[in-house]
VMD Tcl script that builds the backbone (N, CA, C; Angstrom):
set m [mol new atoms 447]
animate dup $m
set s [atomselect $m all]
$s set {name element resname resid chain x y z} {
  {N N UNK 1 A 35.992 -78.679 116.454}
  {CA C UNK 1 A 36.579 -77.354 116.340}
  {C C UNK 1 A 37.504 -77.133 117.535}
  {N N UNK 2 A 38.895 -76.850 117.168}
  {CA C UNK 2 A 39.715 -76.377 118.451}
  {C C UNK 2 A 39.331 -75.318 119.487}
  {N N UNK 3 A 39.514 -75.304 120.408}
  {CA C UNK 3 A 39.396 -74.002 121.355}
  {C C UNK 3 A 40.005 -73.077 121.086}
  {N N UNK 4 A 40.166 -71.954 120.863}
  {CA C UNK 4 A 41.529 -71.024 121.116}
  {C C UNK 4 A 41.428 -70.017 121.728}
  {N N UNK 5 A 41.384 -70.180 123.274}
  {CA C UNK 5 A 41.068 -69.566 124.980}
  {C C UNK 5 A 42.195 -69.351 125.276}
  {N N UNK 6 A 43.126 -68.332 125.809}
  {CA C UNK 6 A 43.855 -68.025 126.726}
  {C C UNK 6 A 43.542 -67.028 127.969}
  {N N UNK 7 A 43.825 -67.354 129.049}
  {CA C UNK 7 A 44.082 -66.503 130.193}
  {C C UNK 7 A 45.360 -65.846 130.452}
  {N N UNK 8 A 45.668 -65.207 130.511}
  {CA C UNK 8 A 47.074 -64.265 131.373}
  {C C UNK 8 A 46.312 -63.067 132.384}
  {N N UNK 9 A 47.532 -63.232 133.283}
  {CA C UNK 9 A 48.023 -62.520 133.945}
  {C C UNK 9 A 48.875 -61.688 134.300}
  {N N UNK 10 A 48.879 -60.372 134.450}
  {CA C UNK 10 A 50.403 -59.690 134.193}
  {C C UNK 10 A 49.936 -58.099 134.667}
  {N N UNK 11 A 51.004 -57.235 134.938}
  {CA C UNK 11 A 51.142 -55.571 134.356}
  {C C UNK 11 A 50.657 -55.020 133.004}
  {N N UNK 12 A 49.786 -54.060 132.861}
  {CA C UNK 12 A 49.851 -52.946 131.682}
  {C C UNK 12 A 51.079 -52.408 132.013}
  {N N UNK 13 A 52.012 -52.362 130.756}
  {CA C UNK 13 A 52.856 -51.881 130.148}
  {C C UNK 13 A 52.698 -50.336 129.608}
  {N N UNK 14 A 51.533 -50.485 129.079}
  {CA C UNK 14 A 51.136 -48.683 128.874}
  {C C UNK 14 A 49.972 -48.443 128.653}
  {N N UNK 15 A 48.928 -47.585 128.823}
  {CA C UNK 15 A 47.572 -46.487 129.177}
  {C C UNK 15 A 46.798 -47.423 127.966}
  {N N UNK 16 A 45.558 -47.917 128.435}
  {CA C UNK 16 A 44.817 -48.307 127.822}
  {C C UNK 16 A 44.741 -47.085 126.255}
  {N N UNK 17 A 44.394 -47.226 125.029}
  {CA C UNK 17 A 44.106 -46.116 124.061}
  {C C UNK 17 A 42.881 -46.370 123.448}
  {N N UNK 18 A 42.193 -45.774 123.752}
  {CA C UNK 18 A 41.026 -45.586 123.492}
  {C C UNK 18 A 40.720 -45.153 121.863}
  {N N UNK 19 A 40.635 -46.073 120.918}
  {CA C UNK 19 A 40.470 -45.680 119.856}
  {C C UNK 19 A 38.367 -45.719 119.350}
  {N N UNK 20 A 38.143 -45.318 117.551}
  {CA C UNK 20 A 37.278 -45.720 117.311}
  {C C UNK 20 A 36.848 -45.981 116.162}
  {N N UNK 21 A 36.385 -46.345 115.188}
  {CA C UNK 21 A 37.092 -47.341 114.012}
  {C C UNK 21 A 35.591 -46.305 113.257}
  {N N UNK 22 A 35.778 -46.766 112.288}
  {CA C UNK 22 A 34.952 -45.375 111.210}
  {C C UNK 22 A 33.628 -45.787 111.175}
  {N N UNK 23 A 32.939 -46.834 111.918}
  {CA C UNK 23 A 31.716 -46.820 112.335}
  {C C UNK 23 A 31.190 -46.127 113.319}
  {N N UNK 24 A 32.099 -46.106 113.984}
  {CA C UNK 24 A 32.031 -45.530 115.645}
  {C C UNK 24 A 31.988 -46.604 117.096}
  {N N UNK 25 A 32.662 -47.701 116.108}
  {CA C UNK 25 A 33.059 -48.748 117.465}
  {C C UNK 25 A 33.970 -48.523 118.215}
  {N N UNK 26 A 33.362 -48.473 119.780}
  {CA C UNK 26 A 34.926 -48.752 120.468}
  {C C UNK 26 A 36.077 -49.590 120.377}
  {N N UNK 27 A 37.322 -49.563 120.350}
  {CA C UNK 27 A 38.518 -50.792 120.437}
  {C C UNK 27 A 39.463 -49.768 121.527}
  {N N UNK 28 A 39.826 -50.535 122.262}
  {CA C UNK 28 A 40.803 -50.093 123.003}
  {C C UNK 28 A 42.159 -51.152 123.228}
  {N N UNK 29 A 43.529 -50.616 123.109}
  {CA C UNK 29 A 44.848 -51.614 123.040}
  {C C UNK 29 A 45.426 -51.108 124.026}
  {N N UNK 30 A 46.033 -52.539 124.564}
  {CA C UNK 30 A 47.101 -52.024 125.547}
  {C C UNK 30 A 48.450 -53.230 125.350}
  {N N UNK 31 A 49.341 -52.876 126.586}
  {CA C UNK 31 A 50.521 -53.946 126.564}
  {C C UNK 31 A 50.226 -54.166 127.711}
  {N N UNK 32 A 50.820 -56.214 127.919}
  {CA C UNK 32 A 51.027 -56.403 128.754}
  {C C UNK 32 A 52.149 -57.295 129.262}
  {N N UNK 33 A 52.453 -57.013 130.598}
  {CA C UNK 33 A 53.718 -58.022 131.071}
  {C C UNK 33 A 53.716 -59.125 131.874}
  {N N UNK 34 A 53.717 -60.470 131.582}
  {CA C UNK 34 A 53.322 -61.433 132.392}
  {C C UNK 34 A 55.010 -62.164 132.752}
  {N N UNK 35 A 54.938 -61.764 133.789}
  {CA C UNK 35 A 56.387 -62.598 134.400}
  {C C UNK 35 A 55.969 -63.982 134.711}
  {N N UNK 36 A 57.237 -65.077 134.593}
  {CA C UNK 36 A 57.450 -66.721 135.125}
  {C C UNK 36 A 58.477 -66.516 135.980}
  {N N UNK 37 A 58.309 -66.699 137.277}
  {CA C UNK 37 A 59.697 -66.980 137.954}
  {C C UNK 37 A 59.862 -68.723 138.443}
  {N N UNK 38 A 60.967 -69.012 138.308}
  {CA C UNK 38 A 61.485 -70.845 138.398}
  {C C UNK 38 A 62.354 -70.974 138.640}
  {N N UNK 39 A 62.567 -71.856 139.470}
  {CA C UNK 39 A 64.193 -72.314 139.601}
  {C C UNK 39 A 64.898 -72.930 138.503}
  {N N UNK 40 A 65.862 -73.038 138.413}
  {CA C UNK 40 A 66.777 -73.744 137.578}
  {C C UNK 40 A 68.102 -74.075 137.496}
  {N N UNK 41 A 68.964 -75.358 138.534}
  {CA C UNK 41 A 69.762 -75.478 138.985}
  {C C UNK 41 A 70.139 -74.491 140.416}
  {N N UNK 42 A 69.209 -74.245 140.874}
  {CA C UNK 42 A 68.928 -73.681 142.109}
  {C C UNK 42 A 69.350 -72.338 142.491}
  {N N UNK 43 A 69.074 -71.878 141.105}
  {CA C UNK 43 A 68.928 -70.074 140.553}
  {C C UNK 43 A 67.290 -69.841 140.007}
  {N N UNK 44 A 67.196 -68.975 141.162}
  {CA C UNK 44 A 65.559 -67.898 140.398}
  {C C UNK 44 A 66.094 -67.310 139.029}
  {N N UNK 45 A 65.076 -67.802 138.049}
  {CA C UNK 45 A 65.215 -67.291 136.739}
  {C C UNK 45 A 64.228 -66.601 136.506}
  {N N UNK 46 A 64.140 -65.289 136.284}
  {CA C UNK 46 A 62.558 -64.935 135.689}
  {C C UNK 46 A 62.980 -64.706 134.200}
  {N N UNK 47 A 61.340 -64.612 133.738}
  {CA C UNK 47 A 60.966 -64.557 132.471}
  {C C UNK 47 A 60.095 -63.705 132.217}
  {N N UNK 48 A 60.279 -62.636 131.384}
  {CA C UNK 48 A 59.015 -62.045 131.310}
  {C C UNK 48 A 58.410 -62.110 129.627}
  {N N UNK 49 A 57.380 -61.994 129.143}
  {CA C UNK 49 A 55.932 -62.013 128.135}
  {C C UNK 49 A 55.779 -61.218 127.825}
  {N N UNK 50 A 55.169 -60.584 126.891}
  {CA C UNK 50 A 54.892 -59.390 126.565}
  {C C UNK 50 A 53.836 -59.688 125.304}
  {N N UNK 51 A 52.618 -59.094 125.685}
  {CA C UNK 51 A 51.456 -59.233 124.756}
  {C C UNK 51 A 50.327 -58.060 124.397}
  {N N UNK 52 A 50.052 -57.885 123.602}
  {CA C UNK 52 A 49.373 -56.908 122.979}
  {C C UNK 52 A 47.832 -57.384 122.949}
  {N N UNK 53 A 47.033 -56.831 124.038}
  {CA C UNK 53 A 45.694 -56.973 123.657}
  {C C UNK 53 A 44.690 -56.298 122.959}
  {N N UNK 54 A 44.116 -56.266 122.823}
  {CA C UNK 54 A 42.556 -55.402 122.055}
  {C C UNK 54 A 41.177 -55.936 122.776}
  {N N UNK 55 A 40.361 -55.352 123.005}
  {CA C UNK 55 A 39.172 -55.308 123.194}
  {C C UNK 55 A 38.210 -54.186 122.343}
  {N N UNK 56 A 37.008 -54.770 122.552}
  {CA C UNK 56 A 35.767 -54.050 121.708}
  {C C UNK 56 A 34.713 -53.990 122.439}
  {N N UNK 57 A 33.921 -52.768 121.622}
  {CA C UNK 57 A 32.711 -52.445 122.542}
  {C C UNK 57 A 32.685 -51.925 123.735}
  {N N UNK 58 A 31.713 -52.525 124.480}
  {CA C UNK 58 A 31.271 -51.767 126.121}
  {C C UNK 58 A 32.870 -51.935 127.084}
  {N N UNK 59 A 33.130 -53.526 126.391}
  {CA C UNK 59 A 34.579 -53.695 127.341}
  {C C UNK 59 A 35.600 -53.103 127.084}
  {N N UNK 60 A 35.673 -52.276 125.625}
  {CA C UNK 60 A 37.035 -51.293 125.798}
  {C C UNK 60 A 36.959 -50.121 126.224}
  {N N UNK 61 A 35.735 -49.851 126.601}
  {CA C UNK 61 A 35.292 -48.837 127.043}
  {C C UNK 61 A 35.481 -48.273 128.954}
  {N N UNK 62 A 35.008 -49.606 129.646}
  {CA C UNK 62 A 35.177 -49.944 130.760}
  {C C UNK 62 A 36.748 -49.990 130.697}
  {N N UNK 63 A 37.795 -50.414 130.024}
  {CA C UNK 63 A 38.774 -50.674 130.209}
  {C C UNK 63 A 39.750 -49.264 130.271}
  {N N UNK 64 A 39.170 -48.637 129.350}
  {CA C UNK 64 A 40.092 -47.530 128.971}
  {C C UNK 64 A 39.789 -46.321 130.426}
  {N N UNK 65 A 38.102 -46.687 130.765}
  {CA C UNK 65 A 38.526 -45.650 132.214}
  {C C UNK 65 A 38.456 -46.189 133.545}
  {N N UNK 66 A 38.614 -47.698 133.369}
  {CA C UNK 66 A 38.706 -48.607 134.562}
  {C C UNK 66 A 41.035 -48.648 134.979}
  {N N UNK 67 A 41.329 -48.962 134.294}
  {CA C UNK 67 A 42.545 -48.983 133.985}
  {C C UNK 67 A 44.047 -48.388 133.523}
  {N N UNK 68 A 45.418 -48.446 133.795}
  {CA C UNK 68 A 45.945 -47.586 133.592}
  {C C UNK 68 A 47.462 -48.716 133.578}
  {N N UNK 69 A 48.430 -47.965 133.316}
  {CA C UNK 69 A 49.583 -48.314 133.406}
  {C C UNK 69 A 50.179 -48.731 134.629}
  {N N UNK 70 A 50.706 -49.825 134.492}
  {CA C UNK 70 A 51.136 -50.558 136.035}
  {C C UNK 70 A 50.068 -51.627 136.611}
  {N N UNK 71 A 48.858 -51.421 136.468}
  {CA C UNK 71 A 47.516 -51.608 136.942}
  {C C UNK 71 A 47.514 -53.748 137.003}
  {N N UNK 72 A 47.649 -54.466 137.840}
  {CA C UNK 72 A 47.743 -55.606 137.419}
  {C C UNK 72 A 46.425 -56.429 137.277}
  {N N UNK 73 A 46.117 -57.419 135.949}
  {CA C UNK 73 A 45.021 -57.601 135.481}
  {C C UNK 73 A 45.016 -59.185 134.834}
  {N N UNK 74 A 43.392 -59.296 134.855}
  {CA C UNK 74 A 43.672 -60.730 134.704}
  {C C UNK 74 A 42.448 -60.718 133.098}
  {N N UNK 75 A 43.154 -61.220 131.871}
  {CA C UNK 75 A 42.315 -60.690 130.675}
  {C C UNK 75 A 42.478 -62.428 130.291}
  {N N UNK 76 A 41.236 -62.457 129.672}
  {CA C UNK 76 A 40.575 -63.742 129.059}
  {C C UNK 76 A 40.181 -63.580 127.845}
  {N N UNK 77 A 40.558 -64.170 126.821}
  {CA C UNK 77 A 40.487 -63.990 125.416}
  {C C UNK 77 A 40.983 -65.011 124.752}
  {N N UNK 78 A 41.245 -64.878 123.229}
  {CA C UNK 78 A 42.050 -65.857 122.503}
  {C C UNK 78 A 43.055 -64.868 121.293}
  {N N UNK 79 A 43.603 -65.764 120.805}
  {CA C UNK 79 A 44.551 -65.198 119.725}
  {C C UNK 79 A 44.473 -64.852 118.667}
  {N N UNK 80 A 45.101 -64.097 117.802}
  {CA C UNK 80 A 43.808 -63.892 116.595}
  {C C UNK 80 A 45.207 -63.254 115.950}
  {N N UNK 81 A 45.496 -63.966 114.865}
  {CA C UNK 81 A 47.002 -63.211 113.870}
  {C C UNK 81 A 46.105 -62.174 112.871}
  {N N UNK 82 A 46.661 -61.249 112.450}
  {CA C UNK 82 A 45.984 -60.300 111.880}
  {C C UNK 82 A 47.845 -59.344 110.726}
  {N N UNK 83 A 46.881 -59.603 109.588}
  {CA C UNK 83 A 47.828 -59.373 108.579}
  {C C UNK 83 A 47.768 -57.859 107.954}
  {N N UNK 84 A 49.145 -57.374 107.606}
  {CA C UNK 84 A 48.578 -56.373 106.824}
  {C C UNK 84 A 49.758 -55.643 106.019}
  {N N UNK 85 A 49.866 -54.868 104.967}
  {CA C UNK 85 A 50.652 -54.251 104.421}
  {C C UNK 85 A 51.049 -52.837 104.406}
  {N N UNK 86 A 52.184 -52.970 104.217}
  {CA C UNK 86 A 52.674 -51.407 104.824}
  {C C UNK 86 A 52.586 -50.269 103.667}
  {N N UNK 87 A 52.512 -49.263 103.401}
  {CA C UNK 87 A 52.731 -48.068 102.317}
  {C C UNK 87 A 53.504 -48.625 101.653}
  {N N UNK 88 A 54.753 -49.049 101.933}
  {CA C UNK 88 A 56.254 -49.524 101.148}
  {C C UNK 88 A 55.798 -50.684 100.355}
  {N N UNK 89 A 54.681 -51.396 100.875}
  {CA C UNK 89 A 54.319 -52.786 100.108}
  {C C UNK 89 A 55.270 -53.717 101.067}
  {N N UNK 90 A 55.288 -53.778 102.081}
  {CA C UNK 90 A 55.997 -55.033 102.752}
  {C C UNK 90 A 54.883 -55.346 103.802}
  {N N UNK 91 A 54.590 -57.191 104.085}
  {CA C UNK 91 A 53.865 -57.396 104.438}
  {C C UNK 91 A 54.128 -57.385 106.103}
  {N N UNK 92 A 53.274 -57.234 106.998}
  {CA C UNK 92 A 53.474 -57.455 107.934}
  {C C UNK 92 A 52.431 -58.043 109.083}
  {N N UNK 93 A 52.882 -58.882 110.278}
  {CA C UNK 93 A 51.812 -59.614 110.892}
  {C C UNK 93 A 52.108 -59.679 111.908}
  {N N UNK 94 A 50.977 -59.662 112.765}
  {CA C UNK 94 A 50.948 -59.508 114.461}
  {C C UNK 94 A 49.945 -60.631 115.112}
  {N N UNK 95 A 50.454 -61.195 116.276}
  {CA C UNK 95 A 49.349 -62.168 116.972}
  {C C UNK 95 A 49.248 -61.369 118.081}
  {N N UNK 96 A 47.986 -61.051 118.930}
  {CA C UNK 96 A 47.294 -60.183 119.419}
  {C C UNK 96 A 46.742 -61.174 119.917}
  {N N UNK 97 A 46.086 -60.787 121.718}
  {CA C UNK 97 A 45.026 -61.397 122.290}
  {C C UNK 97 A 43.800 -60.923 121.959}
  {N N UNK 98 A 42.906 -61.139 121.771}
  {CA C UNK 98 A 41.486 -60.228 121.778}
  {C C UNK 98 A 40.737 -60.630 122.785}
  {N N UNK 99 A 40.183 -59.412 123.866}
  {CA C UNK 99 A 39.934 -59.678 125.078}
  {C C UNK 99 A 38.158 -59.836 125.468}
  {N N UNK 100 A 37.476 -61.207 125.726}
  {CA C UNK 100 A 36.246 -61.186 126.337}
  {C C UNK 100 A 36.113 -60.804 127.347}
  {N N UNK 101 A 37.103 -60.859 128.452}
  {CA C UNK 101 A 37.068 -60.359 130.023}
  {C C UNK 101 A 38.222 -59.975 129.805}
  {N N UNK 102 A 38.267 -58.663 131.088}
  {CA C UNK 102 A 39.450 -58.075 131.548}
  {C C UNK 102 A 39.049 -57.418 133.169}
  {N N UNK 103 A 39.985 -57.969 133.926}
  {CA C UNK 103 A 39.352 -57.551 135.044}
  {C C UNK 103 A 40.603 -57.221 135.948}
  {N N UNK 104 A 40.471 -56.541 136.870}
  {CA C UNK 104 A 41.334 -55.960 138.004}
  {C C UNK 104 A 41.892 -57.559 138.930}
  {N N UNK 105 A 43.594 -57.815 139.010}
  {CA C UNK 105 A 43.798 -58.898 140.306}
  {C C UNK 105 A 43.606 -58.219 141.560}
  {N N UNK 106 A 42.992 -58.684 142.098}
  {CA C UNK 106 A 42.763 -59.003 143.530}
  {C C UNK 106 A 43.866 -59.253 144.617}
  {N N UNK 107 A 44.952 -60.163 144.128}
  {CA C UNK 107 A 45.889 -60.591 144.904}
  {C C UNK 107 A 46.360 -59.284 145.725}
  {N N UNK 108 A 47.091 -58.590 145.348}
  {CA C UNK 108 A 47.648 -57.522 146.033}
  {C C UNK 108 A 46.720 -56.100 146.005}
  {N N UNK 109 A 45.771 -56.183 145.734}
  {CA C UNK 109 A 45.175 -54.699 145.478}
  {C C UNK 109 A 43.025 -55.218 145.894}
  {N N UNK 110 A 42.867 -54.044 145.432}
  {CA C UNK 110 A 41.240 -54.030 146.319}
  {C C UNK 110 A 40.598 -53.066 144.849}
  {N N UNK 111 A 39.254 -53.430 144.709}
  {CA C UNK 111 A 38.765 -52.397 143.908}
  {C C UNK 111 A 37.590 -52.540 144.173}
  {N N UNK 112 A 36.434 -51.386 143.670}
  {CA C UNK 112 A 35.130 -51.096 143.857}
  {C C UNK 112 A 34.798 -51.349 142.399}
  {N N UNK 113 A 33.642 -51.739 142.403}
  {CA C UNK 113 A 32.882 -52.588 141.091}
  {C C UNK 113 A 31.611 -51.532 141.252}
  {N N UNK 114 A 31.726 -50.844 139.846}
  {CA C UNK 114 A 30.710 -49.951 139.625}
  {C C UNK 114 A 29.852 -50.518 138.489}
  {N N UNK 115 A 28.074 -51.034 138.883}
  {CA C UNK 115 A 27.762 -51.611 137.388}
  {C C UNK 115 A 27.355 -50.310 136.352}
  {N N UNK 116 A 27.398 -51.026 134.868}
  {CA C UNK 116 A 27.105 -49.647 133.836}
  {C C UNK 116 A 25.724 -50.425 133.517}
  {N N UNK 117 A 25.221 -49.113 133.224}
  {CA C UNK 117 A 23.506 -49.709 132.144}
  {C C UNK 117 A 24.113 -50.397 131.306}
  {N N UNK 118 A 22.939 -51.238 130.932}
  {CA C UNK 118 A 23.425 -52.328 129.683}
  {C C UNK 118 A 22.844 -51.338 128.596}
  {N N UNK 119 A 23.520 -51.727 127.661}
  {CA C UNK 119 A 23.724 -51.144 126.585}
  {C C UNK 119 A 23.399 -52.395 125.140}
  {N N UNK 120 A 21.703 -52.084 124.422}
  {CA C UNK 120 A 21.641 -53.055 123.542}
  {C C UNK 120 A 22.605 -53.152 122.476}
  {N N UNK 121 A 24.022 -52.674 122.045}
  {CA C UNK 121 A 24.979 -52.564 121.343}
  {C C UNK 121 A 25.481 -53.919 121.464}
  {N N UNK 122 A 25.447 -54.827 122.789}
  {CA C UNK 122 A 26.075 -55.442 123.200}
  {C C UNK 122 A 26.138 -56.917 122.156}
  {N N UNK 123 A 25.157 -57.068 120.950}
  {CA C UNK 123 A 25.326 -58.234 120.892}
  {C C UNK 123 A 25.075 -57.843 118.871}
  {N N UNK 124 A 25.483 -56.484 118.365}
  {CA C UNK 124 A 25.650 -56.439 117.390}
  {C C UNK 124 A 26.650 -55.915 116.653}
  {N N UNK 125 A 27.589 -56.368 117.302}
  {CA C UNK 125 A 28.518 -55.798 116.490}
  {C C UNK 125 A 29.278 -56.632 115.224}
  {N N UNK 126 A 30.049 -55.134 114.540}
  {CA C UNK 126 A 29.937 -55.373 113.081}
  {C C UNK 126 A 31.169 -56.416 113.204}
  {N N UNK 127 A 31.432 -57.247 111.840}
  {CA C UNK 127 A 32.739 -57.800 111.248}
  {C C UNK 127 A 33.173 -57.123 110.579}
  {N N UNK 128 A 34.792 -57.205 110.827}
  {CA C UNK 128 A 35.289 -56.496 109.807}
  {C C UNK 128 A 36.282 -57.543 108.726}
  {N N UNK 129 A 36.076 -56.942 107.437}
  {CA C UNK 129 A 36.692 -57.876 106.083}
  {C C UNK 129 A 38.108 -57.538 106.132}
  {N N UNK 130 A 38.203 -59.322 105.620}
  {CA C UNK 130 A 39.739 -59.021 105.350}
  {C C UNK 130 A 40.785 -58.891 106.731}
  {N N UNK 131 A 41.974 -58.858 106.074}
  {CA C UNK 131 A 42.938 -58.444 106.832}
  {C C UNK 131 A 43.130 -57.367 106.636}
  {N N UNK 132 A 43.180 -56.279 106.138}
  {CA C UNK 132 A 44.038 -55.171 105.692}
  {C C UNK 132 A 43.176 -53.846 106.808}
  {N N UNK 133 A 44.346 -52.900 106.586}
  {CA C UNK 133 A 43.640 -51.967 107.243}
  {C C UNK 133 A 44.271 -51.377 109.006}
  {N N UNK 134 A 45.056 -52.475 109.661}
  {CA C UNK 134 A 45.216 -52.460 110.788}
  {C C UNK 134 A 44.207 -52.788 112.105}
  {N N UNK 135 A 43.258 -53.313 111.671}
  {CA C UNK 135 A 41.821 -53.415 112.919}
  {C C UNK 135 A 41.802 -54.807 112.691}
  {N N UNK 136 A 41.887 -55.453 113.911}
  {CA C UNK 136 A 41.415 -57.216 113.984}
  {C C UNK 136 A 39.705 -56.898 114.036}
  {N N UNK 137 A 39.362 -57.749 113.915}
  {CA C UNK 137 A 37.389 -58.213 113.515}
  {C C UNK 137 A 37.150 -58.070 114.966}
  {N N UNK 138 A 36.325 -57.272 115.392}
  {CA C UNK 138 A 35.573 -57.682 116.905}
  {C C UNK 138 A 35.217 -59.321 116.905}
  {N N UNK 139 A 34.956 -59.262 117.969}
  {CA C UNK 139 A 34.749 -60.666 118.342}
  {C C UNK 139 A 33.232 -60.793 118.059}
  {N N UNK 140 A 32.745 -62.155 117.938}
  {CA C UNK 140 A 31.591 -62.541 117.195}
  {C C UNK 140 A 30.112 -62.621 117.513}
  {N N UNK 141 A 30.735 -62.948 119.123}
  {CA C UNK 141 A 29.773 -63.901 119.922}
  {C C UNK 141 A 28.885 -62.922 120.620}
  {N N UNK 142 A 27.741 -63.145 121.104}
  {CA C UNK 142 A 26.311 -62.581 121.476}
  {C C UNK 142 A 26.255 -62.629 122.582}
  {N N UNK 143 A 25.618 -61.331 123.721}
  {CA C UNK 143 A 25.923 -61.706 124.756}
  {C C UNK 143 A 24.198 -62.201 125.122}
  {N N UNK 144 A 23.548 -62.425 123.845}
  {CA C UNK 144 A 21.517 -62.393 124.330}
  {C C UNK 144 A 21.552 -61.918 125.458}
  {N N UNK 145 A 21.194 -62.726 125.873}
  {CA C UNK 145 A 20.294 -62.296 127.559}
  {C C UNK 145 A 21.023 -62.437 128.620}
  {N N UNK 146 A 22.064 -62.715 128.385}
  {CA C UNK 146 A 23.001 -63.170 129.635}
  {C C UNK 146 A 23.375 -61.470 130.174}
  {N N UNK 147 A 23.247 -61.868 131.737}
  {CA C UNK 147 A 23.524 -60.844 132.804}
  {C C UNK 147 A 24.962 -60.809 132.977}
  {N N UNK 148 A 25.333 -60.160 133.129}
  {CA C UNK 148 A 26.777 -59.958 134.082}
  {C C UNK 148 A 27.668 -60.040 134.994}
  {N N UNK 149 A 26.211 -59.960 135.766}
  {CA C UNK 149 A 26.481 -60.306 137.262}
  {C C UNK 149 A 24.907 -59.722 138.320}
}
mol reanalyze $m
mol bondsrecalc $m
mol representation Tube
mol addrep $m
């Protein structure tokens, strides 16, 4: 089975949004901006990325009042294309990170780490069918017994 893990690094682009899906799961989306700077013929070129994450559960939760616009962050997840159709009947599709970690960089900035009660939510959450609808599937995986920290 392939992996499909990515890390980035980058800027929120805009305010975590705190949504909640008609069960009453958390999801929270944001943007983000991951610059490349390189030489090339002995000109700085930058590049910048731009990616749309999602998270679920306890972590969009933490995210949405841990975080903010500008805020630079280091999110661990994988990719996940997610299909869907518009009112008009035209199809449309987005690749999205979906985030297991999301955490504050360090490099230039300092933060205080507040722990939350654990919360037994943590290792049942629902799937969702299908593509349609606009909501990617929470992610799958169980956190059992594993601590946090």
């Amino acid at each position: 089975m392939a992996d499909n893990s990515i890390t980035v690094i980058g800027n929120i682009t805009r305010d975590p949004e705190l949504r909640f899906t008609n069960s009453g799961r958390p999801q929270v989306s944001f943007g983000l901006a991951v610059n490349r700077r390189y030489q090339q013929n002995g000109e700085w070129v930058e590049q910048t990325s731009f990616f749309n994450i999602v998270a679920w559960a306890q972590l969009a939760e933490n995210v949405s009042e841990s975080l903010s616009k500008g805020s630079r962050v280091i999110v661990n997840g994988r990719l996940e294309q997610r299909s869907w159709e518009t009112q008009d009947g035209e199809k449309r599709s987005v690749i999205e990170i979906v985030a297991d970690e999301v955490g504050p960089s360090l490099r230039w900035a300092t933060a205080k780490i507040e722990r939350n009660e654990r919360s037994s939510e943590m290792g049942d959450r629902p799937r969702a069918a299908g593509g349609g609808g606009g909501q990617s599937a929470p992610p799958s995986e169980s956190y059992g017994d594993e601590e946090p920290f």
